[in-house]
C-alpha positions in Angstrom: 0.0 0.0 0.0 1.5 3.2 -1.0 0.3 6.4 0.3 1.2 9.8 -1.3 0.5 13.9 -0.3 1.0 14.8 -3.5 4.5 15.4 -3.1 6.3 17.3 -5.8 9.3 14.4 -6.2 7.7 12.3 -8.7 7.3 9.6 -5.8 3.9 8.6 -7.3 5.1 8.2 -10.8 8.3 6.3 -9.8 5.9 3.9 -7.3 3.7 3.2 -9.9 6.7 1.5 -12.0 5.8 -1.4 -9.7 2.5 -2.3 -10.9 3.6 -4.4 -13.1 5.7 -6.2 -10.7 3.8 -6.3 -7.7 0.2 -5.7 -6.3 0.3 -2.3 -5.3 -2.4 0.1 -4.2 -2.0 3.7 -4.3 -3.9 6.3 -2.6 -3.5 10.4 -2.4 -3.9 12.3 0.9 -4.8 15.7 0.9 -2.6 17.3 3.4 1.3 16.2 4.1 0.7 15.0 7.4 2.5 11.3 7.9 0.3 10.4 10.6 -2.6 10.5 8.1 -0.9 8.9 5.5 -0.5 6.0 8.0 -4.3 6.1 9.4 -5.1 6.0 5.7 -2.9 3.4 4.6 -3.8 1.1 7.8 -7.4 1.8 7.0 -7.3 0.2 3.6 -5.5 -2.9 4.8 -6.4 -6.8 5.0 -3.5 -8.4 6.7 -3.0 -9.6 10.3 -0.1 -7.5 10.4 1.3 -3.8 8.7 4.6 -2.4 8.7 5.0 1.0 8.1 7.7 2.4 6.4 9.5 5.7 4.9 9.7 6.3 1.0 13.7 6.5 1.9 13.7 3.5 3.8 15.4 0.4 2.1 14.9 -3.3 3.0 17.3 -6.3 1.9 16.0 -9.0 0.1 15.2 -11.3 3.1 14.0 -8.8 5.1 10.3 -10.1 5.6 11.3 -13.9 5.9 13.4 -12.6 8.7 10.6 -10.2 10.4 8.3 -13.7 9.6 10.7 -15.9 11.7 11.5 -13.8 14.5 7.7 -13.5 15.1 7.3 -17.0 15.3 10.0 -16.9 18.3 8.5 -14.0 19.6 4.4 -15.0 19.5 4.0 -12.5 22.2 5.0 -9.4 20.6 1.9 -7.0 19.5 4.4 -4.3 17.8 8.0 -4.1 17.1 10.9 -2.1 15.4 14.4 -3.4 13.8 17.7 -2.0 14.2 19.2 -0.3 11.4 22.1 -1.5 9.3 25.4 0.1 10.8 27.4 -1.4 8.0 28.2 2.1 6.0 30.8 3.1 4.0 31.3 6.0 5.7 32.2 5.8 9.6 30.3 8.9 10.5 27.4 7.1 9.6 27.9 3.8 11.1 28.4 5.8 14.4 25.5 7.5 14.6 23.0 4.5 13.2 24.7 2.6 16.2 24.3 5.1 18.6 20.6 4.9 17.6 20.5 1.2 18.1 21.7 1.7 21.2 19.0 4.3 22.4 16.2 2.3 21.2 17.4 -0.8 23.6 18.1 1.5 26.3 14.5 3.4 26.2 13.1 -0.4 25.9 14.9 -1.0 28.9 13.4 1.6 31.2 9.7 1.3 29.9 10.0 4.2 27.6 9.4 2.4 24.3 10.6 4.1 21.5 10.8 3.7 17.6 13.5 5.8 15.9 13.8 5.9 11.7 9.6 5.3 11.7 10.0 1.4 10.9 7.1 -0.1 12.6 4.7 -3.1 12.5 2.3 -3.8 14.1 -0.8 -6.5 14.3 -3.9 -5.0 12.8 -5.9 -5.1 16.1 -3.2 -3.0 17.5 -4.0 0.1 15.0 -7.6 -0.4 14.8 -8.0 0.5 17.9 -4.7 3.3 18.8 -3.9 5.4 15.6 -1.2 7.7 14.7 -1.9 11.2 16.6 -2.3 13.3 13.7 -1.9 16.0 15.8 1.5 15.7 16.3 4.0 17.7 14.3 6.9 15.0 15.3 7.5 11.5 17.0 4.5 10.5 16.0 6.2 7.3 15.3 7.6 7.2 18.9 4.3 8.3 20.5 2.2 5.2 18.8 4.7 2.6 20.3 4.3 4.3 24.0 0.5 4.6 23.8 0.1 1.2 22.6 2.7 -0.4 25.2 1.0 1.4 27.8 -2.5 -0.1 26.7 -0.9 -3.5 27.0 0.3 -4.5 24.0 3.9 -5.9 23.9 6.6 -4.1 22.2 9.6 -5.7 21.1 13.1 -4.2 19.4 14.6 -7.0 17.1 18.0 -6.5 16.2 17.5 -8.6 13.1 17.0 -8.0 10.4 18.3 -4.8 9.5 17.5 -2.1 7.2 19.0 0.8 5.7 17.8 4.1 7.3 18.3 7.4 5.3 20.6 10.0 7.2 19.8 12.3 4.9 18.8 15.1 7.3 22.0 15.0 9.2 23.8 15.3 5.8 21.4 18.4 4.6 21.2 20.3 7.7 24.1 19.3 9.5 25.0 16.7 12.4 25.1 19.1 15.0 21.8 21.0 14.5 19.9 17.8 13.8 21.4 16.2 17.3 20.4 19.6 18.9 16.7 19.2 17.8 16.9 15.1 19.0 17.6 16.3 22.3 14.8 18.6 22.7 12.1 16.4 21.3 13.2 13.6 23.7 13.1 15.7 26.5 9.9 16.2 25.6 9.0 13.0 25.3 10.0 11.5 28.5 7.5 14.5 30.3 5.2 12.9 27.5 4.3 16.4 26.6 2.6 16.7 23.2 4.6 18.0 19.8 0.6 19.6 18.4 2.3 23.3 18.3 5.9 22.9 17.8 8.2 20.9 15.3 11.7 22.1 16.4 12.2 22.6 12.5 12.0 19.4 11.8 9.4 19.5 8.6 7.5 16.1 7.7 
């Protein structure tokens, strides 16, 4: 399912390549907010489970077989997230993908479940009944993992298998502004105030 805001990239015309590969269904949203384009695209699905994803995300080719056989070890887990792939050629980028890793664990670990990079799946019960906050300017992502951990569905962080997260934003506006921002919002979001009036510049 693959839902656009009428972006101005040619990201519909380059997704609709695909239809003659795979079954795809495409739908427009009026307004550029990602935590409609989730509601919408969760509204118009069949399966047991959904895993949403960014356009500049990038899976390997055994991506879902893996995600398939860790949820058979893990029959427990309601939602979950994946590490990213820290093997990069540059080493400024390995760093900080790991450091990232490393702060989804460590939020798992002290009951502040997180999901960094907006990789998440979930079962389909789980989003029928807690959507994306469309509200919220950012961690929207973030926010939908707390709320639905603290309703009592389990959350889980597999560390495989990876996939390849875009650090484009650090690249564009620079590491040190982009870290600056990061340490805002998450002070924010361990006084689980909302992000409905601010963005910190971060544009979705």
């Amino acid at each position: 399912i693959h839902v656009d805001a009428h972006s101005t990239d040619a990201t519909m015309k380059k997704a609709k390549l695909f239809d003659k590969k795979l079954s795809i269904k495409h739908y427009q949203n009026p307004q550029p907010n990602v935590s409609q384009q989730r509601n919408l695209g969760a509204s118009k699905s069949t399966g047991k489970w959904i895993i949403f994803a960014d356009a500049d995300d990038r899976f390997p080719n055994n991506y879902l077989e893996g995600i398939v056989q860790q949820l058979k070890k893990h029959p427990e887990v309601d939602v979950f997230t994946t590490w990213f792939n820290t093997k990069q050629k540059n080493l400024t980028d390995s760093i900080i993908l790991s450091i990232m890793n490393l702060g989804i664990d460590l939020y798992q670990s002290i009951d502040q479940p997180s999901a960094f990079g907006a990789l998440i799946g979930c079962k389909s019960k789980v989003i029928n009944k807690i959507k994306f906050d469309e509200q919220q300017k950012v961690l929207e992502d973030s926010l939908f993992v707390y709320t639905a951990w603290k309703n009592g569905y389990h959350f889980h962080v597999f560390h495989k298998p990876t996939f390849t997260y875009s650090l484009r934003r650090f690249k564009k506006d620079g590491i040190l502004k982009i870290t600056l921002q990061g340490i805002m919002m998450q002070q924010m979001y361990f006084k689980k105030k909302d992000f409905h009036s601010n963005d910190f510049g971060y544009l979705m």
